[in-house]
N, C-alpha and C positions, 0 to 999 in steps of 0.2 A: 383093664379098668371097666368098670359096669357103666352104662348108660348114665342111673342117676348117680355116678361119685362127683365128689367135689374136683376140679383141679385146680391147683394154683397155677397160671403159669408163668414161664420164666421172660425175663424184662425183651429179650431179643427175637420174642414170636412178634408175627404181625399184630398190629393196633389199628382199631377201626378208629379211634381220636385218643386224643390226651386230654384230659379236663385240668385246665388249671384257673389262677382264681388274680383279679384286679380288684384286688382289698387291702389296703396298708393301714393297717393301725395307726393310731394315732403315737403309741408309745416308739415307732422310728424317728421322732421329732425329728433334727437337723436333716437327718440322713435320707428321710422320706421320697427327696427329687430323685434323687441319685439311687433309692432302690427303687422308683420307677422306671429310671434310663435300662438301668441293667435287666428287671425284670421286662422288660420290653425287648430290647434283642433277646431275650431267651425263646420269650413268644414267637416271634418272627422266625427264628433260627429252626424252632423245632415245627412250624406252620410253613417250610419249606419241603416238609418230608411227610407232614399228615395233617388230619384237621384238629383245627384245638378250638373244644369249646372253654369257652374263657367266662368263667363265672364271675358274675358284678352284681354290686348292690346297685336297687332300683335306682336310687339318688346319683350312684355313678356312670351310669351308662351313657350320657351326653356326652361327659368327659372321655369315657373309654375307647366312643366309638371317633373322635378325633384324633385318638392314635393314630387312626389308619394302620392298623394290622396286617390289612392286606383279606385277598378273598376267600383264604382256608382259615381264619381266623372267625367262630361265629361268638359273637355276645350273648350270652344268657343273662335277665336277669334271677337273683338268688341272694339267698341273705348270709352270704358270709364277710366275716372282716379282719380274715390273716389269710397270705399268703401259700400256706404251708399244706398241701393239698394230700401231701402222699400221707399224710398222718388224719387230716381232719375228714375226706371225703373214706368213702368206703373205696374196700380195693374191691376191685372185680373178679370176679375167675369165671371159670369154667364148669358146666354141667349137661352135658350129651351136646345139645347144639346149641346150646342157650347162654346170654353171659346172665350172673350173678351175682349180686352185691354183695361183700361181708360188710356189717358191723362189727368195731371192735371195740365199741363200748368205750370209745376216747372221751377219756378224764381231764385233756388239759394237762395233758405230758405228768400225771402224778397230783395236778393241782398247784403247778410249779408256777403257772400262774391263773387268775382268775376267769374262772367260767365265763363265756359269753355266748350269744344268744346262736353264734353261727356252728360252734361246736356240735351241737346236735344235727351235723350235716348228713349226716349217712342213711341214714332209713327217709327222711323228706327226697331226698335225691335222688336214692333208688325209687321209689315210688313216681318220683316226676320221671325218669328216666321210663319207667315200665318192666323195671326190673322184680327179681321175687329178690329179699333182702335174707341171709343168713346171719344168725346173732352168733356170735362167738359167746364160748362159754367163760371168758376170761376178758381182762383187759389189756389191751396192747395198744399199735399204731402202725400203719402199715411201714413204718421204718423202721419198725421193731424187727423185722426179718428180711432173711434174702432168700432165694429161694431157686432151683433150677430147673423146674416145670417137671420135672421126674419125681416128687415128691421129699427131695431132702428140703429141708429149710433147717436155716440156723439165725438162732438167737440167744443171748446175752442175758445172762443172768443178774448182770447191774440194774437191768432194764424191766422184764417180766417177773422178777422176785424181788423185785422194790415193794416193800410195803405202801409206798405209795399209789400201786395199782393193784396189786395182788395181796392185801392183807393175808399172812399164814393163817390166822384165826384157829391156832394147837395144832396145827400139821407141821409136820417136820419142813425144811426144806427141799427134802428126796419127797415125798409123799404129794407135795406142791408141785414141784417140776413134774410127775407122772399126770395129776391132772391137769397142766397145761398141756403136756404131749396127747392126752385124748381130747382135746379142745381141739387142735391140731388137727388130730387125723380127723374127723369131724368137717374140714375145710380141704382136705387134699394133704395133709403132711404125712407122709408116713414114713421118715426117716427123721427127728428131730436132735440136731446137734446141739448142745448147750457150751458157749463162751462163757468167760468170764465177763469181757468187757469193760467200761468205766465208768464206776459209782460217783467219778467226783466231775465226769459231765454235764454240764449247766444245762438243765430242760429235759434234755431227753434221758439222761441217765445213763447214757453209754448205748444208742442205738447201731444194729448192727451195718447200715447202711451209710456209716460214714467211714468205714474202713475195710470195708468186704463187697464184692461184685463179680458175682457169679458170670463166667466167659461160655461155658457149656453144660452141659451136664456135668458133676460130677467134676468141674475144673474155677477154681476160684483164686482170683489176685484176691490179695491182703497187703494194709498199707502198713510197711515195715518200720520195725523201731529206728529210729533215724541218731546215728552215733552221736551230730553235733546238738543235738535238744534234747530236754526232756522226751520222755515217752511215756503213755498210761502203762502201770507198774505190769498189768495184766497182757500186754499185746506177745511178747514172747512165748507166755505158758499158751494163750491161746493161737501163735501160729501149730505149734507142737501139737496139740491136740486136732486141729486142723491134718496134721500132716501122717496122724497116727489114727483116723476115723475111714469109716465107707461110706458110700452115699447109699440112696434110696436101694440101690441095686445089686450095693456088695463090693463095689468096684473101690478100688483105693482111691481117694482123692489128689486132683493133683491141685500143688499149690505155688504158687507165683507170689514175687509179692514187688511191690511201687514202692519207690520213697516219699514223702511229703514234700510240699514247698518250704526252703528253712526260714526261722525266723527269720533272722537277718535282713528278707525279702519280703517280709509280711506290714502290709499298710496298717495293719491293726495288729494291737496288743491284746484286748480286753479277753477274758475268759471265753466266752461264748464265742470269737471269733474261730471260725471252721472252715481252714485251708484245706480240702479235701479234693484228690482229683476221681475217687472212685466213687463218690455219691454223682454218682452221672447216670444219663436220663437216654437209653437205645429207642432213639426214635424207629419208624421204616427208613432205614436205610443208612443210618449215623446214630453214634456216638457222641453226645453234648456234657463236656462238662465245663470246672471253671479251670481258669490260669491264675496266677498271684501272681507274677514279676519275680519269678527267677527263669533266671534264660535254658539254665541247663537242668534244670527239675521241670519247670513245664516240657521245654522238649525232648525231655525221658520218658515225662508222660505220655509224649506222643506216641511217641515206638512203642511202649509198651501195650496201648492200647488198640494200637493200627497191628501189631502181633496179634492180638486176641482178638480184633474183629477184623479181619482182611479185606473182608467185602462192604465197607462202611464209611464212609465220609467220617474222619473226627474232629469234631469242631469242639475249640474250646475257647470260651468266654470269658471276658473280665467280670468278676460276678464279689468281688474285695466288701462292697454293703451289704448285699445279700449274706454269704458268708458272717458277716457282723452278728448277724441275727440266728447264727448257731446253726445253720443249712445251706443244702446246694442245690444243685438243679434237681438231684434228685428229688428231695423234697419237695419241692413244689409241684413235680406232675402226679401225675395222675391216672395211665394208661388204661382204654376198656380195648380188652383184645377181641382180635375177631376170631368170629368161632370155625374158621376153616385153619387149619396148623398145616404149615410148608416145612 
């Protein structure tokens, strides 16, 4: 890799902080106490393993800093008002010794719902930060891909060939997915998989980080169709295709796959609710995701994840509100990595 190439890299390198964000919308009504309880041991859990800067609107900072987060926790303020960091901040990467900002030109998940002022978070942030910002040439969100810092990343064709971000505008669909892959390579991709994913995913449209997380290079769990529920009609075709690709290097991929939490066990019913135990967040030194309230699928999760990361604390959270709102931990960080790789 040349000096000035882009990297992306993969969630389990070192991080110099996690940037996430104490902003709840108004449209959590009821739920709002309760996704600050859970958003709060999130904070704490992952500010036990590195520092998080924790982005607040000016107006909220009196109340923020009565959390008591504790001393790896610092307040910024910043004008954001959701949540949802891994999609609305820019991701970071890599470039010789330097971190880097992408913009992905987030639309507000397609326009699924309405623009607001904190949306245009990514190029103010890098700037504040001191960052050089890179513009993608497309529109995505950083949940829109996974990625395993070797250059393959995958993503979901529900997702990045929605008209609602990507208008074809007389391009074929083949013709479309080649200009997203040199958007891509542009940022560090240069092995790009294409899923199918789920069109009838409320917000994100089937984003690739509620059902895939990358363990190594080159090795990735997939959350598997689960015999007693429904399953998105595409998650099969896309283990398959998964199991018959190479990564950035040539190497066959290898692939694992989790089961979900079952209904049966789920506090919520609504669409948007997202029991997911692979939208999880590789702090330094752990694995943070959520639990639902089944005994023997959370602690399948455990194993499965304490197998894929041996050397890691895995902690997992009751996060059932959160989840409400169609994300997991993963969504909501944020990592800037640091530029020395172990």
């Amino acid at each position: 890799m040349s000096y000035n190439e882009i990297r992306l890299p993969a969630e389990w390198e070192p991080h110099a902080c996690c940037l996430m964000a104490w902003a709840l919308h108004r449209e959590w009504g009821m739920y709002a106490d309760a996704v600050r309880r859970e958003l709060h041991e999130v904070v704490v859990t992952i500010a036990e393993y590195e520092t998080v800067y924790l982005l607040t609107p000016s107006d909220q900072i009196p109340e923020a800093k009565r959390q008591s987060f504790g001393p790896n926790v610092e307040i910024l303020s910043a004008p954001v008002d959701d949540i949802w960091m891994r999609d609305i901040a820019p991701t970071f990467a890599v470039r010789g010794d330097a971190v880097v900002a992408i913009d992905w030109n987030f639309n507000c998940w397609g326009s699924t719902r309405s623009a607001r002022p904190g949306d245009a978070l990514a190029g103010p942030l890098a700037a504040r930060l001191g960052l050089a910002t890179i513009r993608a040439q497309f529109v995505a969100e950083g949940g829109a891909f996974v990625t395993d810092g070797e250059g393959t990343v995958i993503v979901t064709k529900s997702c990045l060939l929605n008209e609602n971000r990507n208008p074809r505008i007389g391009r074929s669909a083949h013709e479309q997915m080649e200009e997203i892959e040199r958007g891509f390579s542009a940022v560090g991709g240069r092995k790009i998989i294409w899923l199918e994913g789920d069109a009838d995913e409320p917000f994100t449209s089937g984003h690739a980080d509620g059902y895939l997380l990358f363990t190594s290079p080159g090795a990735i769990l997939v959350e598997a169709p689960d015999p007693e529920m429904p399953t998105p009609r595409n998650r099969s075709r896309d283990i398959d295709v998964l199991q018959s690709e190479s990564d950035s290097r040539g190497g066959a991929m290898t692939v694992n796959s989790i089961l979900p939490p079952r209904r049966r066990h789920w506090r919520f019913r609504g669409r948007s609710f997202a029991p997911s135990y692979l939208n999880a967040y590789l702090a330094n030194g752990a694995a943070i995701t959520g639990k639902f309230g089944d005994p023997e699928r959370d602690e399948a999760a455990h194993s499965v994840l304490q197998r894929s990361f041996p050397s890691r604390d895995i902690r997992m959270l009751s996060i059932d509100h959160i989840a409400l709102g169609g994300g997991g931990i993963h969504c909501l960080t944020q990592p800037m990595p640091s530029t020395s790789r172990k």
